[in-house]
PDB file of N, CA, C and O in Angstrom:
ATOM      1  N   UNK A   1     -13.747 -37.923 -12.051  1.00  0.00           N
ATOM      2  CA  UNK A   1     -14.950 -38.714 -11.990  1.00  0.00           C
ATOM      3  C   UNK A   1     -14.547 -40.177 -12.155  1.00  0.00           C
ATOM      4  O   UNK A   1     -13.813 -40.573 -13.060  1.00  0.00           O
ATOM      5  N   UNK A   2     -15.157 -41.051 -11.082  1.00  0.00           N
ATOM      6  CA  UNK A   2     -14.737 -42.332 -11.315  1.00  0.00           C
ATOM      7  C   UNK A   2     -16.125 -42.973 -10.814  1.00  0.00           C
ATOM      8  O   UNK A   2     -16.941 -42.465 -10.045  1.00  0.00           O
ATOM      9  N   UNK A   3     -16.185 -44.462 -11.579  1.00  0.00           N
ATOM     10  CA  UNK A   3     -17.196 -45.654 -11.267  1.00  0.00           C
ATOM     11  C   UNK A   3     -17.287 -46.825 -11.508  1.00  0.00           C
ATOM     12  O   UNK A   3     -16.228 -47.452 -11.516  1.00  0.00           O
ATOM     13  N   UNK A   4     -18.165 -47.336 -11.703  1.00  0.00           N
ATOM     14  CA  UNK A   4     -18.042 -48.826 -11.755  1.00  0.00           C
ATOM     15  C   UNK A   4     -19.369 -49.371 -12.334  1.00  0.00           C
ATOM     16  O   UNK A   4     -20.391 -48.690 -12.255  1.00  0.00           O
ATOM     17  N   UNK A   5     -19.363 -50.630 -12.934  1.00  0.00           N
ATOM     18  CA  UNK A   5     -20.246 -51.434 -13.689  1.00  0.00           C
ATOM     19  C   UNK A   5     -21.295 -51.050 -12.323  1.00  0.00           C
ATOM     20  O   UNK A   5     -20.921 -50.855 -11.166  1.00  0.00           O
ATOM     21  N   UNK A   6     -22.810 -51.007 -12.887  1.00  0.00           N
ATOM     22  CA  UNK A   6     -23.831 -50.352 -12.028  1.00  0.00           C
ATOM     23  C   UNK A   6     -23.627 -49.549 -11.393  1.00  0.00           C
ATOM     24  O   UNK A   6     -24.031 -49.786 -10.254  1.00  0.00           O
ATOM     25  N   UNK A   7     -23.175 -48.622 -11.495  1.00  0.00           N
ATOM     26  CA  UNK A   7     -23.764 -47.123 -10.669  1.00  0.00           C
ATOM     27  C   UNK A   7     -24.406 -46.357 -11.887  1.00  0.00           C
ATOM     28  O   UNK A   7     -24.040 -46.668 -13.020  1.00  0.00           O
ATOM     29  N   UNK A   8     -25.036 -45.695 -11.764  1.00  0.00           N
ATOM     30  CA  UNK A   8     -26.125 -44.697 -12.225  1.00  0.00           C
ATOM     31  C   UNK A   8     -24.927 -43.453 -12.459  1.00  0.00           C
ATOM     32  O   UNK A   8     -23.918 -43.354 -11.761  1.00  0.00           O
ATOM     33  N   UNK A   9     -25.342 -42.389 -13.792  1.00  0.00           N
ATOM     34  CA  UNK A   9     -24.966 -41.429 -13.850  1.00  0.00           C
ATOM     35  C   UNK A   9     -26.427 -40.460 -14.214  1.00  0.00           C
ATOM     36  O   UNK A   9     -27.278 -40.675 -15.076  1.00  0.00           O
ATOM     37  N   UNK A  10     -26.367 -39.700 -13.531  1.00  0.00           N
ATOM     38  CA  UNK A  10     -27.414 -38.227 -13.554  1.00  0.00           C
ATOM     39  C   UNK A  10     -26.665 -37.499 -14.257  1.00  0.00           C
ATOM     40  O   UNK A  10     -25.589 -37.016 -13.905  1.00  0.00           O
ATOM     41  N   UNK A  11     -27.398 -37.342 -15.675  1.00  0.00           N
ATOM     42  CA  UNK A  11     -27.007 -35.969 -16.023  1.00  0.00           C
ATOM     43  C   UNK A  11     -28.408 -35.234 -16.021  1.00  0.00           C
ATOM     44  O   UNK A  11     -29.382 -35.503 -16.724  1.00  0.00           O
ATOM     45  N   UNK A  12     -28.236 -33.903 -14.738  1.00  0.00           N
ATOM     46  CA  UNK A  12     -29.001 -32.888 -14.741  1.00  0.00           C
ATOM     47  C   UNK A  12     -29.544 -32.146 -15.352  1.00  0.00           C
ATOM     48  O   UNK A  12     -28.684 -31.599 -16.044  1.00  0.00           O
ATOM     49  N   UNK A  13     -30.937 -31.543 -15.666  1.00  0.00           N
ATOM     50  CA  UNK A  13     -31.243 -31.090 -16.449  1.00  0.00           C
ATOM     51  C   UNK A  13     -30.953 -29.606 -16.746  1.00  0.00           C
ATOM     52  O   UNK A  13     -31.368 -28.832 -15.883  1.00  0.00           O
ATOM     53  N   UNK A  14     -30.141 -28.910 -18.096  1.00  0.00           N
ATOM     54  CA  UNK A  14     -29.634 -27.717 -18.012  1.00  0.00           C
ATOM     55  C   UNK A  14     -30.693 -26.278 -17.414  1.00  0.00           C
ATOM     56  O   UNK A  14     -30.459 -25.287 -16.722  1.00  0.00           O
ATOM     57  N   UNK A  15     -32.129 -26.918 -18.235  1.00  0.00           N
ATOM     58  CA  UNK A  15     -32.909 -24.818 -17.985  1.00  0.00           C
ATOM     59  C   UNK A  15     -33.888 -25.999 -17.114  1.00  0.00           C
ATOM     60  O   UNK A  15     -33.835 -27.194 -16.825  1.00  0.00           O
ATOM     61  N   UNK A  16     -34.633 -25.033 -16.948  1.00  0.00           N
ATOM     62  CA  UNK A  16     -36.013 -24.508 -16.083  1.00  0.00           C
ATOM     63  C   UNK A  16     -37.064 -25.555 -16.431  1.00  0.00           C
ATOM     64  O   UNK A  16     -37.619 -25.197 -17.469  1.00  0.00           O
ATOM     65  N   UNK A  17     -37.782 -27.223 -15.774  1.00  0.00           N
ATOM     66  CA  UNK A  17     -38.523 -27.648 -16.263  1.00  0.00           C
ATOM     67  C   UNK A  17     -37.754 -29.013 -17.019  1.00  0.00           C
ATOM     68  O   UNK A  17     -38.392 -29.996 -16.643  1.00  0.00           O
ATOM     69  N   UNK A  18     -37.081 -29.273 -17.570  1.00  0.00           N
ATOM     70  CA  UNK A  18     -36.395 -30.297 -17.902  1.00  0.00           C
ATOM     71  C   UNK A  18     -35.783 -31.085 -17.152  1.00  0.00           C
ATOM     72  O   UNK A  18     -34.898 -30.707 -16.384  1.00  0.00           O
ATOM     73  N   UNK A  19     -36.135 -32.194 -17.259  1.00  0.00           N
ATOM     74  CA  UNK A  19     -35.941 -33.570 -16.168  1.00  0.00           C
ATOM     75  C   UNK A  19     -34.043 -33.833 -16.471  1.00  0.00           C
ATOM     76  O   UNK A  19     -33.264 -33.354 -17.296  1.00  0.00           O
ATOM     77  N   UNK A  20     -33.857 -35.015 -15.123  1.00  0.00           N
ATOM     78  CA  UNK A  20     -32.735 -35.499 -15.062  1.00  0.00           C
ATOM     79  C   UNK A  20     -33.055 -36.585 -16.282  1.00  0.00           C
ATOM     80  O   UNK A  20     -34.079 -36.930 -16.872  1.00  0.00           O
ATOM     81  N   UNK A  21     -31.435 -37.000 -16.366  1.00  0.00           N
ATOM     82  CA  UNK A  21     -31.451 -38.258 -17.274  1.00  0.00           C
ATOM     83  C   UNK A  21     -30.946 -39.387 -16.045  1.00  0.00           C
ATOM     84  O   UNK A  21     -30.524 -38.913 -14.990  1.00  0.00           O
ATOM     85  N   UNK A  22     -30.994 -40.657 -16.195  1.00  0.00           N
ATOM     86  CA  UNK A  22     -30.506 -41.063 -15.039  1.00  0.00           C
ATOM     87  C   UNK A  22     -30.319 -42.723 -16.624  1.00  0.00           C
ATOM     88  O   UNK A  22     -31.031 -43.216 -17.498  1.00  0.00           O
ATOM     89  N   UNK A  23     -28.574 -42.946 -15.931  1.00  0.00           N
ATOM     90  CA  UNK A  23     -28.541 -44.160 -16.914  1.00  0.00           C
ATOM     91  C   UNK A  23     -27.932 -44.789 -16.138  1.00  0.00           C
ATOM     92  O   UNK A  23     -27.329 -44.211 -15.234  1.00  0.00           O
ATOM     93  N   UNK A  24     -27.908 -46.313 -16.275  1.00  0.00           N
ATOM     94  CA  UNK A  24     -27.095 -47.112 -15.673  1.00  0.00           C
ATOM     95  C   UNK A  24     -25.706 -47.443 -16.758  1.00  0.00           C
ATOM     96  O   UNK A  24     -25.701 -47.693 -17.963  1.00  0.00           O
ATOM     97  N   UNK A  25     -24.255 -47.290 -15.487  1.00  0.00           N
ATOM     98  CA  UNK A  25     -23.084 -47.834 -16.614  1.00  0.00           C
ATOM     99  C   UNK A  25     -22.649 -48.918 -16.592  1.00  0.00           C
ATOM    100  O   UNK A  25     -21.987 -49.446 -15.700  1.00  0.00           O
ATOM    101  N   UNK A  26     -23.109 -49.492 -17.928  1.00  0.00           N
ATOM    102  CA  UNK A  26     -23.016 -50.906 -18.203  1.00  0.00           C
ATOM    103  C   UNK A  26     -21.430 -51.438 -18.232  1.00  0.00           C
ATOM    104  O   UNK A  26     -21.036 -52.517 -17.790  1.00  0.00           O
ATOM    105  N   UNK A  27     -20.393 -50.099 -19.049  1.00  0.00           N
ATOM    106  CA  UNK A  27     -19.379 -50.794 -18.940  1.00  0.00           C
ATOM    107  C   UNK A  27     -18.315 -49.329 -18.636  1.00  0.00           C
ATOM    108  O   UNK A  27     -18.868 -48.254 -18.866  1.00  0.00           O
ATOM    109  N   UNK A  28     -17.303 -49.290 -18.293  1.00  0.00           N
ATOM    110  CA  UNK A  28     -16.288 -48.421 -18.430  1.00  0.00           C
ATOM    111  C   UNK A  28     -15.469 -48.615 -18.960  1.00  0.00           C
ATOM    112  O   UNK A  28     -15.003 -49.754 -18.913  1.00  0.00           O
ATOM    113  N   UNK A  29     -14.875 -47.653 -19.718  1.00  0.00           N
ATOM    114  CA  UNK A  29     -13.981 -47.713 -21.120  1.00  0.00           C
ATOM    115  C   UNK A  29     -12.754 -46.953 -20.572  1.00  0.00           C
ATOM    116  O   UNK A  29     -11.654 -47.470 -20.767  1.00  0.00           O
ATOM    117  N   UNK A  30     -12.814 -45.947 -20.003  1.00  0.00           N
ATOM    118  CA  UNK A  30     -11.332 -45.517 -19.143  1.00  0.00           C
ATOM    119  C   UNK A  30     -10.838 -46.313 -18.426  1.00  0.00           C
ATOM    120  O   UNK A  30     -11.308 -47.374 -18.015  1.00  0.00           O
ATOM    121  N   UNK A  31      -9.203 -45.529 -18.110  1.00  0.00           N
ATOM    122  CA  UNK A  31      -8.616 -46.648 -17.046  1.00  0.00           C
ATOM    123  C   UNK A  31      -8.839 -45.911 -15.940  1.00  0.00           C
ATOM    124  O   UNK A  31      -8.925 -44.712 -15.676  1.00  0.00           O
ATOM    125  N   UNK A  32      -8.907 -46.875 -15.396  1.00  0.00           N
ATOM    126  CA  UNK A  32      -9.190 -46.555 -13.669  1.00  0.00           C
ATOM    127  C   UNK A  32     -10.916 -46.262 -12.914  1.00  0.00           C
ATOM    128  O   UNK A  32     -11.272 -45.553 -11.973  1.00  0.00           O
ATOM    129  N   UNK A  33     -11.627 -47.117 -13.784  1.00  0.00           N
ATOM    130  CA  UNK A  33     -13.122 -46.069 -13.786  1.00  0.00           C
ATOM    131  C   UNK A  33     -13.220 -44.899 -14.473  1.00  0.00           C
ATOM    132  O   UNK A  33     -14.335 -44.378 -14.442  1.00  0.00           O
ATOM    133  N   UNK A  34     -12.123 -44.178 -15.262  1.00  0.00           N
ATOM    134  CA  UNK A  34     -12.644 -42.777 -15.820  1.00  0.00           C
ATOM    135  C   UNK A  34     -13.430 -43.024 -17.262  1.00  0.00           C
ATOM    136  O   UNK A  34     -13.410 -44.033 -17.967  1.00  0.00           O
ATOM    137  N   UNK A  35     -14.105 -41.810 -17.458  1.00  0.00           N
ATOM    138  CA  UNK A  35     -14.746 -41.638 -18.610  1.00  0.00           C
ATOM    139  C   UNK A  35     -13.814 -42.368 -19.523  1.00  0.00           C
ATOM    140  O   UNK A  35     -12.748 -42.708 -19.010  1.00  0.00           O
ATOM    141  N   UNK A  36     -14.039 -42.716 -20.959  1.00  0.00           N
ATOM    142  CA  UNK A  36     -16.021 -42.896 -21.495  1.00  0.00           C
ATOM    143  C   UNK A  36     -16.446 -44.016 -20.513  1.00  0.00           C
ATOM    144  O   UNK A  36     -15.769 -44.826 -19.880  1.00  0.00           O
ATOM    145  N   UNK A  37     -18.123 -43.754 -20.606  1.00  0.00           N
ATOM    146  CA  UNK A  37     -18.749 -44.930 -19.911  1.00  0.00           C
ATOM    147  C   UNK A  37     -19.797 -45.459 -20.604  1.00  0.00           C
ATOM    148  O   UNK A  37     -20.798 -44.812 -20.295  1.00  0.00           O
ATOM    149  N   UNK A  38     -20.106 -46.460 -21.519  1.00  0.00           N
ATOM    150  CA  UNK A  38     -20.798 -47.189 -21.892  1.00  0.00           C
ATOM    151  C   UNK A  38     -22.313 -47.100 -20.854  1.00  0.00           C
ATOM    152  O   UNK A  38     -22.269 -47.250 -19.633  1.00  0.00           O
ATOM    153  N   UNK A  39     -23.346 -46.884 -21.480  1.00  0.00           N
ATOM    154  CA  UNK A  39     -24.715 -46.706 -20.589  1.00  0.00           C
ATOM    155  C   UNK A  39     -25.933 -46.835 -21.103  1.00  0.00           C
ATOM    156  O   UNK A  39     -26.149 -46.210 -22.141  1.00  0.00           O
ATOM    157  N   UNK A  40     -26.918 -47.580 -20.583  1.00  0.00           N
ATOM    158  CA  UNK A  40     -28.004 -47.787 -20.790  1.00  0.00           C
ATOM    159  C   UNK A  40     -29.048 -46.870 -20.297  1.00  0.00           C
ATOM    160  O   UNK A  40     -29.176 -46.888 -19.073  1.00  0.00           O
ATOM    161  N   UNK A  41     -29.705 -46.198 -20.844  1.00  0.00           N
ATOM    162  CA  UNK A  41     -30.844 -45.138 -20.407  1.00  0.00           C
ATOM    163  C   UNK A  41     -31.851 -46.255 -19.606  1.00  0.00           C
ATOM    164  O   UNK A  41     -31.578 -47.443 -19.438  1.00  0.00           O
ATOM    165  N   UNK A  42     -33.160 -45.517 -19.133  1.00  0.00           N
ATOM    166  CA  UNK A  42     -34.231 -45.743 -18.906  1.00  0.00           C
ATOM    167  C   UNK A  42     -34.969 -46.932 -19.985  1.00  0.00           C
ATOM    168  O   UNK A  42     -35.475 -48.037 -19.792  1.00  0.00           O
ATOM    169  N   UNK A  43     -34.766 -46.176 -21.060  1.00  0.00           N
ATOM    170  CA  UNK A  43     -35.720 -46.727 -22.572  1.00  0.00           C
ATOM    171  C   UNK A  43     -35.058 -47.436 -22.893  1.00  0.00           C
ATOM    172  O   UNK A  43     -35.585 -48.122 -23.770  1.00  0.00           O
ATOM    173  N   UNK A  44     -33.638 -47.856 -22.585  1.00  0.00           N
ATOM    174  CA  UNK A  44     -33.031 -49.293 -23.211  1.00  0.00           C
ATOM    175  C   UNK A  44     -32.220 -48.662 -24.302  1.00  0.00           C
ATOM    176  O   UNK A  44     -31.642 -49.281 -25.196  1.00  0.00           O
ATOM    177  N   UNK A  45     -32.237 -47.530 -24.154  1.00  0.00           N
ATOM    178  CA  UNK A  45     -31.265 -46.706 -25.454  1.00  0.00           C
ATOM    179  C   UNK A  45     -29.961 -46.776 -24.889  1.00  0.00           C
ATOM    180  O   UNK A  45     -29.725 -46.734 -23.681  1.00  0.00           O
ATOM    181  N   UNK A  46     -29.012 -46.897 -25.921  1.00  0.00           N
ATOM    182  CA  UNK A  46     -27.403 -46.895 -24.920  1.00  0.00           C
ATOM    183  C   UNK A  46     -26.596 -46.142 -25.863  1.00  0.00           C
ATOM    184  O   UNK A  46     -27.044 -46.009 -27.002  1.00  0.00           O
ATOM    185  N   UNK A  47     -25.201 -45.503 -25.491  1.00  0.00           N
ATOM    186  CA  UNK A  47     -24.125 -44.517 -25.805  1.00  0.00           C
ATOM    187  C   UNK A  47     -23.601 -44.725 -24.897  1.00  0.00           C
ATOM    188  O   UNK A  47     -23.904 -45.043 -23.747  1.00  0.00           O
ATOM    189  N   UNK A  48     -22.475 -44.477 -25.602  1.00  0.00           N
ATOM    190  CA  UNK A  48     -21.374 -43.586 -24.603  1.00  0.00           C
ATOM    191  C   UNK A  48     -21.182 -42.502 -25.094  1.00  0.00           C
ATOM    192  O   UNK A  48     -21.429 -41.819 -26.088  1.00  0.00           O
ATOM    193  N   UNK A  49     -20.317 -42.507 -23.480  1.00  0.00           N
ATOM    194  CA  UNK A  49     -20.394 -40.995 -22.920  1.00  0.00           C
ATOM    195  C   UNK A  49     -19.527 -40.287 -22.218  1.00  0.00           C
ATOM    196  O   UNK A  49     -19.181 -41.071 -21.334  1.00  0.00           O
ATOM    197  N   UNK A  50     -18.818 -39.045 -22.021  1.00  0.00           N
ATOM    198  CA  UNK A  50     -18.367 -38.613 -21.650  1.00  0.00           C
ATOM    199  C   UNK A  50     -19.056 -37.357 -20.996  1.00  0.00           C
ATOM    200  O   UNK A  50     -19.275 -36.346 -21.665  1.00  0.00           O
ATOM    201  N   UNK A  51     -19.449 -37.474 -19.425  1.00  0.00           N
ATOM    202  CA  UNK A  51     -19.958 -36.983 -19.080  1.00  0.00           C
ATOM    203  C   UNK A  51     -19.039 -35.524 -18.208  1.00  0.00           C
ATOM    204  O   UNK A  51     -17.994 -35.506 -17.558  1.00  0.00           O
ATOM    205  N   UNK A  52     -20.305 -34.124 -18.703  1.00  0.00           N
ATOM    206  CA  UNK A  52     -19.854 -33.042 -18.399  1.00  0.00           C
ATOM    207  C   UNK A  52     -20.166 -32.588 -16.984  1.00  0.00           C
ATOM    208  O   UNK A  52     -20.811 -33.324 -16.237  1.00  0.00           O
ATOM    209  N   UNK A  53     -19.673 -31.242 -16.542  1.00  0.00           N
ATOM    210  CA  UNK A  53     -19.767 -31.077 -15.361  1.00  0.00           C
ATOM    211  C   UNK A  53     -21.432 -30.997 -14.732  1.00  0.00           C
ATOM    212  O   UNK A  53     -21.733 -30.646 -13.591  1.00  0.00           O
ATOM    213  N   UNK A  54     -22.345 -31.408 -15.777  1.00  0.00           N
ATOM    214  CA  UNK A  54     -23.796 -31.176 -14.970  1.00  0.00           C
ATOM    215  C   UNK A  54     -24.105 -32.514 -14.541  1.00  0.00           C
ATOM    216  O   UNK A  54     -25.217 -32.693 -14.043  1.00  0.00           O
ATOM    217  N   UNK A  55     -23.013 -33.846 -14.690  1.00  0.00           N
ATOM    218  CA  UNK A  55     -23.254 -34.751 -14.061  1.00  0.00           C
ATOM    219  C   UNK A  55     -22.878 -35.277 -12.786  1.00  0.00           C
ATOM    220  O   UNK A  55     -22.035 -34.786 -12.036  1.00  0.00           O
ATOM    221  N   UNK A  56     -23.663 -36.466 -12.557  1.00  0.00           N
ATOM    222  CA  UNK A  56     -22.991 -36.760 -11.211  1.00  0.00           C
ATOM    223  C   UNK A  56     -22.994 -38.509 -11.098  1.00  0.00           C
ATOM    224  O   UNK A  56     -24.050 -39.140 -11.069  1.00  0.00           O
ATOM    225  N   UNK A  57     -22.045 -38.969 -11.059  1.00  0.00           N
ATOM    226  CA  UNK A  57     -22.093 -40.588 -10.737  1.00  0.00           C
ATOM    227  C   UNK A  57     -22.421 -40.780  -9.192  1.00  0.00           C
ATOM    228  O   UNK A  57     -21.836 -40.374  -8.187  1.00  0.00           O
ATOM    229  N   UNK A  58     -23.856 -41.736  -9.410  1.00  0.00           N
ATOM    230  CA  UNK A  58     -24.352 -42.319  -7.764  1.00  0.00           C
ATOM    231  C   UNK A  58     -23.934 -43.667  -7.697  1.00  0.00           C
ATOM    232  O   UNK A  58     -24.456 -44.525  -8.409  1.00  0.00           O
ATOM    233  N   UNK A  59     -22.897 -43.953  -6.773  1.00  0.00           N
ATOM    234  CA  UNK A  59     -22.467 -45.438  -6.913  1.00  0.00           C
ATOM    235  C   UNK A  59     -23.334 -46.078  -5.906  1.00  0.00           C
ATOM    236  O   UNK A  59     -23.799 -45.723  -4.822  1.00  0.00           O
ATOM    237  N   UNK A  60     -23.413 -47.486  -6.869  1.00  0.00           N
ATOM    238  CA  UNK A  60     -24.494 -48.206  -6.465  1.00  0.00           C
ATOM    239  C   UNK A  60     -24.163 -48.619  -4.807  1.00  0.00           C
ATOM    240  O   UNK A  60     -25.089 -49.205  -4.247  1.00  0.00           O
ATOM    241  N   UNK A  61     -23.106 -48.399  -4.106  1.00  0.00           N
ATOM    242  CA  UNK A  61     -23.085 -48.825  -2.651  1.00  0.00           C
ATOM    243  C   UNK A  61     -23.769 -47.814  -1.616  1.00  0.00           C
ATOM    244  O   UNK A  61     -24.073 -47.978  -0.434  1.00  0.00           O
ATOM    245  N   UNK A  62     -23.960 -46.291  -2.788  1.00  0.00           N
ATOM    246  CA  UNK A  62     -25.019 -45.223  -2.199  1.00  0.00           C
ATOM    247  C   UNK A  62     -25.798 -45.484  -1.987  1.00  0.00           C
ATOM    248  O   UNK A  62     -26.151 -45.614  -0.815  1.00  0.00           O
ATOM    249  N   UNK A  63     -26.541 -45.720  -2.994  1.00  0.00           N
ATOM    250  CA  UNK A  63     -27.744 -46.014  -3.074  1.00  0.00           C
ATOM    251  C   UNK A  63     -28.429 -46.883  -2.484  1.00  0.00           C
ATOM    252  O   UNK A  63     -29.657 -46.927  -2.547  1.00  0.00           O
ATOM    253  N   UNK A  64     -27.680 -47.712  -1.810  1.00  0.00           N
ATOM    254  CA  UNK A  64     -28.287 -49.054  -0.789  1.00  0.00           C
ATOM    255  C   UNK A  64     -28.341 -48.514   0.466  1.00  0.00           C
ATOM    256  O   UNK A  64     -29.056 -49.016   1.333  1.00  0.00           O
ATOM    257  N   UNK A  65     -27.697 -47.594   0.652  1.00  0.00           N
ATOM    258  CA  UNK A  65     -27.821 -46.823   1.989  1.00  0.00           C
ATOM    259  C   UNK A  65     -28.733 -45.597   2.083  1.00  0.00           C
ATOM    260  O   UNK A  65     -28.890 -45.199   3.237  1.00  0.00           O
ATOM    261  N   UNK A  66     -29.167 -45.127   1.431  1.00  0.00           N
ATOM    262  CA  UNK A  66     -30.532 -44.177   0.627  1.00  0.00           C
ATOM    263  C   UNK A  66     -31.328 -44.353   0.546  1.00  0.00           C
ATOM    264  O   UNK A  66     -32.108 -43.524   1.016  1.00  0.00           O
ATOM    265  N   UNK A  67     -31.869 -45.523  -0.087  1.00  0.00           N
ATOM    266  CA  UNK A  67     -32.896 -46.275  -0.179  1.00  0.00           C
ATOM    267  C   UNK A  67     -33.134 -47.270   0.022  1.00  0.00           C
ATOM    268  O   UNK A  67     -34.272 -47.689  -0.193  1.00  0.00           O
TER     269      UNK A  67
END
């Protein structure tokens, strides 16, 4: 898993009915883009994180082509 300052990470929701999380990564703490990634939620809440296999990094050059 690799990214960069602004791309979004989704972590999916595990059961039935429970929403995605969707955060923006403010900073990356691995080398090379890898995990941990410093991130700001929705609500302005932030952690890091080491994200598991129910996630997915959307890099922000996706997303301009998506939407």
């Amino acid at each position: 898993m690799h990214a960069t300052v602004g791309d979004k990470l989704v972590q999916h929701g595990r059961v039935v009915g429970q929403h995605d999380k969707v955060a923006e990564i403010v900073e990356v703490m691995g080398a090379e883009g890898t995990p941990p990634y410093r991130v700001r939620f929705q609500d302005g809440q932030e952690a890091v994180c080491c994200p598991g296999p129910d996630s997915e990094i959307r890099h922000k050059d996706m997303s301009r082509q998506i939407g």
